[in-house]
N, C-alpha and C positions, 0 to 999 in steps of 0.2 A: 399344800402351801409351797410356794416355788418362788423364790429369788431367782435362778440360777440364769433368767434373760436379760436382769438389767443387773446394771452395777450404778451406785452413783457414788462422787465424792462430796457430795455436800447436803445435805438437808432439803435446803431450796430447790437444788437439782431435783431431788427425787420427788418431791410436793408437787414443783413443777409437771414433772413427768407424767406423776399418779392422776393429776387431773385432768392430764387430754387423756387418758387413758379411760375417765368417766368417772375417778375417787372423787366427786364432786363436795360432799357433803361434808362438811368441817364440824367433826362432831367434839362436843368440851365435854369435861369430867363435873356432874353433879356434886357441887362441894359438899349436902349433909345426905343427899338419898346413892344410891346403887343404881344409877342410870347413867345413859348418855343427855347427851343436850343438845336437838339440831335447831333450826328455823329460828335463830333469832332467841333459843330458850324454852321456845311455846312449845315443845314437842318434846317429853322423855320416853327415850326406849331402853330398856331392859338389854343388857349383855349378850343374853344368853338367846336371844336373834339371829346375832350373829359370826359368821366366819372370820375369823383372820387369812385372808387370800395371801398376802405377802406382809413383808415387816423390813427393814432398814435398821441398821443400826451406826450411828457418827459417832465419833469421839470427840470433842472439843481438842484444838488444836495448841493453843494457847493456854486455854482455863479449864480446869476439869469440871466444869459448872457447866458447862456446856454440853454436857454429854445427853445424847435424844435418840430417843427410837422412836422412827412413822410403821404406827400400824394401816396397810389395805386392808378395809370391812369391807365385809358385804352382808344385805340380808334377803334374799331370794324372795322367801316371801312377803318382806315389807318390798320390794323392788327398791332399793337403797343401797348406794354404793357411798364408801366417804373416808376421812381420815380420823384419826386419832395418833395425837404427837403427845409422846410422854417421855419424861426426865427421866435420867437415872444416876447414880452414883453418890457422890456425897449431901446434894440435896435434893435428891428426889422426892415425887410426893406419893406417900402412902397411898392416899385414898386411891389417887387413880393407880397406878401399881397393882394395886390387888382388883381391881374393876377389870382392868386388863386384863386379867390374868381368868379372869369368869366366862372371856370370848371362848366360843368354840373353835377347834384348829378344824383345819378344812382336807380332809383327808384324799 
């Protein structure tokens, strides 16, 4: 897992970034199952697919509500590349938190 070629100061900056780079796939956090969510919802996959290639971490400038981390997935053998944006700090959400945390690191 490597940060160390991009730097970004913003969220958007790095979303931005990650999707010409081919993170194309905007994956959501299944509110009551242990899945991802791509295609519109029609498609759940399972965590443990994939890598975390990089990850980002913002601070809210103003509000500490604001605080996010973008995960880069990937899954080789699904050939899927994509994001996953999650909160953290005073209102973060559980579920995805710990769904997150089931990705494999990519050694």
């Amino acid at each position: 897992m490597e940060n160390n070629n991009y730097q970004y100061d913003t969220l958007s900056e790095a979303v931005n970034d990650l999707i010409k780079r081919g993170y194309t796939t905007d994956f959501l956090v299944h509110e009551e199952k242990d899945c991802f969510l791509c295609e519109q919802g029609t498609l759940e996959l399972s965590p443990q697919e994939f890598y975390i290639d990089e990850f980002y971490r913002f601070e809210g400038m103003t509000d500490p509500g604001d605080e996010s981390i973008v995960y880069a997935i990937s899954s080789p053998k699904l050939g899927i590349k994509g994001l996953v944006i999650n909160a953290y700090g005073a209102d973060f959400g559980y579920r995805s938190s710990k769904l997150v945390q089931r990705l494999q690191k990519r050694e």
